[in-house]
Structure formats: C-alpha cells, structure tokens
N, CA, C and O atoms as a MOPAC input file, in Angstrom:
PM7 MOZYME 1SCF
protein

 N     -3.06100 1   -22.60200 1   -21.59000 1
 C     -4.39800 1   -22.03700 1   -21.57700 1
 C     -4.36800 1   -20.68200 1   -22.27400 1
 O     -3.27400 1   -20.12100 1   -22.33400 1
 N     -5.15900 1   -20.23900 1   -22.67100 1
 C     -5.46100 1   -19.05500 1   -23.81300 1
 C     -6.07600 1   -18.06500 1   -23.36700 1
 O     -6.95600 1   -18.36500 1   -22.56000 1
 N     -5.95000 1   -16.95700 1   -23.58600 1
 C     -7.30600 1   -15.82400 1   -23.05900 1
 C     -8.29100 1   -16.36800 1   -22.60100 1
 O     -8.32000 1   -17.59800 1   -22.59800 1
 N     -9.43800 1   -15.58100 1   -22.05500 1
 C    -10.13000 1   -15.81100 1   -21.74100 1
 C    -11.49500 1   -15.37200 1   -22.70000 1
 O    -11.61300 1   -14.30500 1   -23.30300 1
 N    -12.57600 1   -16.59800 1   -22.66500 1
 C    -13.12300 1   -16.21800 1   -24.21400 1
 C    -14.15900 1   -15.37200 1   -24.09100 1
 O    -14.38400 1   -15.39400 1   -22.88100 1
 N    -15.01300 1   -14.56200 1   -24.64200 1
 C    -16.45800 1   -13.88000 1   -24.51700 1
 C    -17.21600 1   -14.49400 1   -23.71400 1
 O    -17.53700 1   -13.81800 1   -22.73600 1
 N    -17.60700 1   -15.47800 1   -23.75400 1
 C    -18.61300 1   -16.20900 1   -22.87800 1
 C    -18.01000 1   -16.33500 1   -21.30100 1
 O    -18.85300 1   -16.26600 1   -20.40600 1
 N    -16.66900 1   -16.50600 1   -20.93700 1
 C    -16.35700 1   -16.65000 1   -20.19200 1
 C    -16.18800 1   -15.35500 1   -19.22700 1
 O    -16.12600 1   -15.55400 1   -18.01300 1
 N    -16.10400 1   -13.87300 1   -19.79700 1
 C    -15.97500 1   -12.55300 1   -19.17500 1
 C    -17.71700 1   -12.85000 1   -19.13500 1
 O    -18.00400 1   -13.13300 1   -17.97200 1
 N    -18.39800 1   -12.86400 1   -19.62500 1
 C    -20.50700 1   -12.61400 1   -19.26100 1
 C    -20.45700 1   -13.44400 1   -18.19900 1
 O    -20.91200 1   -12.97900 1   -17.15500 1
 N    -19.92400 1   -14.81500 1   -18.16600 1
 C    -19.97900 1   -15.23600 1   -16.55200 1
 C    -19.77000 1   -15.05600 1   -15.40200 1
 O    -20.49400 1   -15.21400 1   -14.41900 1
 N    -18.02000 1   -14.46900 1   -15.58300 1
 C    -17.80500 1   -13.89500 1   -14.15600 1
 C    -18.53700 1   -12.63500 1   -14.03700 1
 O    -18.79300 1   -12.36300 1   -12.86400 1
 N    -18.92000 1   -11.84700 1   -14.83100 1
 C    -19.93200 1   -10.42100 1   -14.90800 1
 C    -21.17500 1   -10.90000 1   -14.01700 1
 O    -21.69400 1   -10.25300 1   -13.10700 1
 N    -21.61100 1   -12.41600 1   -14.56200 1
 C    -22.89300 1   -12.32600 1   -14.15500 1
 C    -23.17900 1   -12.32300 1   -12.49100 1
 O    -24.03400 1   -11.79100 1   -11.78300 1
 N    -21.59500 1   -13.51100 1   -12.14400 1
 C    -21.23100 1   -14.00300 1   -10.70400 1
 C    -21.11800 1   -12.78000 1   -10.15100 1
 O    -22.00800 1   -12.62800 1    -9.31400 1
 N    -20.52600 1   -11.99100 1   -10.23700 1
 C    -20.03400 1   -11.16500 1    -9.71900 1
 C    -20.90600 1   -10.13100 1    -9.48400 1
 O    -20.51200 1    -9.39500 1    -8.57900 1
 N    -22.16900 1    -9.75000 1   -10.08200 1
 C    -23.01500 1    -9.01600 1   -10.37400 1
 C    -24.04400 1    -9.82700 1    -8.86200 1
 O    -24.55100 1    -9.26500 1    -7.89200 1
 N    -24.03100 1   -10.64600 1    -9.07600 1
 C    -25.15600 1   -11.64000 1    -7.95200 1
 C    -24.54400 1   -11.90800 1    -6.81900 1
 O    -25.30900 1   -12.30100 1    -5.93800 1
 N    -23.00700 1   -11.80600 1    -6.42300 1
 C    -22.41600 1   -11.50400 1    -5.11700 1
 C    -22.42900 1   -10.00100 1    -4.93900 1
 O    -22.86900 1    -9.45800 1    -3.92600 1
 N    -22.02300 1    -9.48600 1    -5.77500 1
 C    -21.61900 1    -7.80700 1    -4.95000 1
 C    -22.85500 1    -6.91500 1    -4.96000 1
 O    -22.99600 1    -5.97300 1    -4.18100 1
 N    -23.76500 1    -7.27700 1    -5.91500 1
 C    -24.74400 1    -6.26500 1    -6.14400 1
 C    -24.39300 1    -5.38700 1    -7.60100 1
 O    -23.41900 1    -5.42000 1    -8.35300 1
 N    -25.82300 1    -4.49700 1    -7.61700 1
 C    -25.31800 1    -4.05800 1    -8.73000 1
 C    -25.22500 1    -2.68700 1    -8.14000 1
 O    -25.66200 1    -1.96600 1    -9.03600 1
 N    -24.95000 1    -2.05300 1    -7.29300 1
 C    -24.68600 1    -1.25000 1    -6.41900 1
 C    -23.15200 1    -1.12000 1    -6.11600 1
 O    -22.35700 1    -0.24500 1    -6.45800 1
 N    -23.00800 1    -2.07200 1    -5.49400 1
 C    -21.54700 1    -2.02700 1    -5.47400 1
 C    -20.22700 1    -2.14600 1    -5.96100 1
 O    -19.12400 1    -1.79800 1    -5.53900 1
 N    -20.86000 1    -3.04200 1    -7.49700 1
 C    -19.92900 1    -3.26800 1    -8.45000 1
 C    -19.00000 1    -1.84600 1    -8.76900 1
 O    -17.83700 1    -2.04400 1    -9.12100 1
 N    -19.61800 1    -0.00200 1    -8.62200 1
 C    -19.07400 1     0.86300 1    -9.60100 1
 C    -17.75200 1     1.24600 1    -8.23200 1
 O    -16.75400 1     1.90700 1    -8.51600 1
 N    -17.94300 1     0.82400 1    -7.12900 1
 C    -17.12600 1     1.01100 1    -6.05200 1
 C    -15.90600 1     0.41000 1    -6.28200 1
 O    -14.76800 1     0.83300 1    -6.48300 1
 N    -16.54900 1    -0.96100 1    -6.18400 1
 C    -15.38700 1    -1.84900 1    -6.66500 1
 C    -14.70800 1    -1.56800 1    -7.95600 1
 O    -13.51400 1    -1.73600 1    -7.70600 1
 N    -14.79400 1    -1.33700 1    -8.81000 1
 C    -14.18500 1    -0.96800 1    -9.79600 1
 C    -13.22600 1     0.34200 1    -9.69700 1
 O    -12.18500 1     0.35600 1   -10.35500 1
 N    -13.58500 1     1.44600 1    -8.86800 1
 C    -12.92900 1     2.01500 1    -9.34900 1
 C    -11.81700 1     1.94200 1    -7.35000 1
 O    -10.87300 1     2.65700 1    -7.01500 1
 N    -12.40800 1     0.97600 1    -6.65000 1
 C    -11.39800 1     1.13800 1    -6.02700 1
 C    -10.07600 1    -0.07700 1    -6.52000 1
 O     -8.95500 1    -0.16600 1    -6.01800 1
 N    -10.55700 1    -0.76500 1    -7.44500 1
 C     -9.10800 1    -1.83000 1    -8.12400 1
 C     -8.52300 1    -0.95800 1    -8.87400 1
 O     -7.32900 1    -1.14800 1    -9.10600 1
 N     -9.36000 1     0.52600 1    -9.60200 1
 C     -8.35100 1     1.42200 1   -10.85200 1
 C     -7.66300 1     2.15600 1    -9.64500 1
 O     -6.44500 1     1.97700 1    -9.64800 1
 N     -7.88200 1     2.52300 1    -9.15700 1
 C     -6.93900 1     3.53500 1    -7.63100 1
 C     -5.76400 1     2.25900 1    -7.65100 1
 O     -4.87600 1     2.38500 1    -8.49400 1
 N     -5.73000 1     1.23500 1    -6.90300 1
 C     -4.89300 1     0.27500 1    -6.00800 1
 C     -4.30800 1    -0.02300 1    -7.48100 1
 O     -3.07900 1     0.05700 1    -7.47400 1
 N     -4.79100 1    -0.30900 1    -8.60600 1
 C     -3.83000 1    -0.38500 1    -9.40100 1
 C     -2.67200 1     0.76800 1   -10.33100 1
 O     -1.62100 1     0.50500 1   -10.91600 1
 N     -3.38100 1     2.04500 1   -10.15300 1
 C     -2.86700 1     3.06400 1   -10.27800 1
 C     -1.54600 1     3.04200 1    -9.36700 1
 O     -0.36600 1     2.94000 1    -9.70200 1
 N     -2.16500 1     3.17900 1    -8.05000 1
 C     -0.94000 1     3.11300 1    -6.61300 1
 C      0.39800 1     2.15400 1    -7.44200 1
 O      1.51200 1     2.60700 1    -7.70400 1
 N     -0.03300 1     0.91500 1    -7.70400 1
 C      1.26000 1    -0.14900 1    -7.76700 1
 C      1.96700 1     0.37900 1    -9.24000 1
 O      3.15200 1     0.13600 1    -9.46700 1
 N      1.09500 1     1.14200 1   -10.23200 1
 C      1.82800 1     1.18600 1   -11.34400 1
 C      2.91400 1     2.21100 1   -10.90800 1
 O      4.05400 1     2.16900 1   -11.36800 1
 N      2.51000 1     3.11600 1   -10.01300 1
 C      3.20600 1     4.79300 1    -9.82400 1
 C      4.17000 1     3.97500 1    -8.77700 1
 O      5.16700 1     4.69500 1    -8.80300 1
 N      4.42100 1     3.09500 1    -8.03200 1
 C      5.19600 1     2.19800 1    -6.62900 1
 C      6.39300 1     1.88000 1    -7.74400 1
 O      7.49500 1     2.41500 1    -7.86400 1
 N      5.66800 1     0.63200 1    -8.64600 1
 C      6.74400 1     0.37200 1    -9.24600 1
 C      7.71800 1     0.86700 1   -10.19000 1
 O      8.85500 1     0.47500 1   -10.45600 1
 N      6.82300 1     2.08300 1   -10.76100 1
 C      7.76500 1     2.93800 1   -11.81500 1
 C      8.76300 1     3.68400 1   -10.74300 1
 O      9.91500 1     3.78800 1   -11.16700 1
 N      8.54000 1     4.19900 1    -9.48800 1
 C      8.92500 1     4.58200 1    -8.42400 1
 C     10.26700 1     3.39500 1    -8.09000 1
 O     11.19100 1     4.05200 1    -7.60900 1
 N     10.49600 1     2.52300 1    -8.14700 1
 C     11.25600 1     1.27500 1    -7.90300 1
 C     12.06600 1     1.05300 1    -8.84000 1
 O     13.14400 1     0.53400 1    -8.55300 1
 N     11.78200 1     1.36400 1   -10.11500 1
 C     12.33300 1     1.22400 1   -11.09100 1
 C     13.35700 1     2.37500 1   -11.76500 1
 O     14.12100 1     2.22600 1   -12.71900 1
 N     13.10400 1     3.62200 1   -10.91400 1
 C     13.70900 1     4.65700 1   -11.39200 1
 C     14.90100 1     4.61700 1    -9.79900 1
 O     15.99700 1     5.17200 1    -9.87100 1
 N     14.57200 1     4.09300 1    -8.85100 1
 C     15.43700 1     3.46900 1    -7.69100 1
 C     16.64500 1     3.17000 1    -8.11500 1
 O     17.70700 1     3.77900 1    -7.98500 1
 N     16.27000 1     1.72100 1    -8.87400 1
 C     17.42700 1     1.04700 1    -9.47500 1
 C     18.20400 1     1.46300 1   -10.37600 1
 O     19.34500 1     1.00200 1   -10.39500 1
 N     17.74700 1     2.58400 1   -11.50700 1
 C     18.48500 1     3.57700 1   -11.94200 1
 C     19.50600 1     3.85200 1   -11.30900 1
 O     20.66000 1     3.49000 1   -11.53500 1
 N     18.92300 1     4.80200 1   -10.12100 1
 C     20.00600 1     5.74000 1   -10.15500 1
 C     20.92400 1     5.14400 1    -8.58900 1
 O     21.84200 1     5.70100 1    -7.98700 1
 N     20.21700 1     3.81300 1    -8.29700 1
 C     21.58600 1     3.27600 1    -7.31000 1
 C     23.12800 1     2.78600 1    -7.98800 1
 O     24.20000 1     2.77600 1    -7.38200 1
 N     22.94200 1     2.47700 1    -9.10300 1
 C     24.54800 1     2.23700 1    -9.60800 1
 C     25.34200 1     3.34400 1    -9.58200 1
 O     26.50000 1     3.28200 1    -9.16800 1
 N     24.69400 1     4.65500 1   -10.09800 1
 C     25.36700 1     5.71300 1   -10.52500 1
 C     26.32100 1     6.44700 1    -9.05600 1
 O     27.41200 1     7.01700 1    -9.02900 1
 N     25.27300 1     6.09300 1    -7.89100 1
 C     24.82300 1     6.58900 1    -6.57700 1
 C     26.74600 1     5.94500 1    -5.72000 1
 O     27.50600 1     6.69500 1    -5.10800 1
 N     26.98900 1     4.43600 1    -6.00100 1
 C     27.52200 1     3.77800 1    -6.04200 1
 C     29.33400 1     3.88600 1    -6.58900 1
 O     30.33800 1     3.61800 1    -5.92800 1
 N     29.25200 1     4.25300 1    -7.65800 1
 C     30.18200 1     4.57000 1    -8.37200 1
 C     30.91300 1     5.63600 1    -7.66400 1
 O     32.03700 1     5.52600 1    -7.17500 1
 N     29.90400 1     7.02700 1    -7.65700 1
 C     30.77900 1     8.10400 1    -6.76100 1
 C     31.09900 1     8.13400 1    -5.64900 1
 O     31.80100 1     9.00900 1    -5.14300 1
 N     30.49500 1     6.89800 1    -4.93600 1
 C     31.24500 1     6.79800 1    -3.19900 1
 C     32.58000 1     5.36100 1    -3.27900 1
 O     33.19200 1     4.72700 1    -2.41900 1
 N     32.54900 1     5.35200 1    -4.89800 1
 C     33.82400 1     4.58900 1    -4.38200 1
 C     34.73600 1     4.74200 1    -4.75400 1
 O     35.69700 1     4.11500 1    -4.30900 1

C-alpha cells in the first residue's frame, strides 16, 4: 500500500472534523505535538542510554 493520497487526508479531515468538533480539533492537535514531542525527547533519551552503557561496562570489568 502507498501513501496516502489527497483525497484520502480531506476525508479523514472531514470525519474527524464531524466527531471532534471544530472546537476541539486545535486541542487535539497540539496535545498529539506535546505527546509526540515527549516520545521523541524519551527516545533520544534511550538512545544516548545505550551509548554510554558499553563504555559504563568496560570500566567495571
């Protein structure tokens, strides 16, 4: 399956617009940019972990 095409982002816009409101959509949005912010800063956080556990490793043995 392929991207997703133009017509297909105006639909879920429209769905989504007629469940949440158009009120609540700017909430929602920016509470998925927060929660996705959180996981990008978690995992770069996780990733700099695994760094420095080998090094961590080495000098206790």
């Amino acid at each position: 399956m392929g991207p997703l095409s133009g017509g297909s982002l105006i639909l879920i816009a429209i769905v989504a617009l007629l469940i949440f409101g158009p009120k609540k959509l700017p909430e929602l949005g920016k509470a998925a940019g927060s929660t996705l912010r959180e996981f990008k800063n978690a995992t770069k956080g996780l990733a700099d972990d695994d760094d420095e556990k080998p090094n961590t490793q080495k000098e206790k043995a």
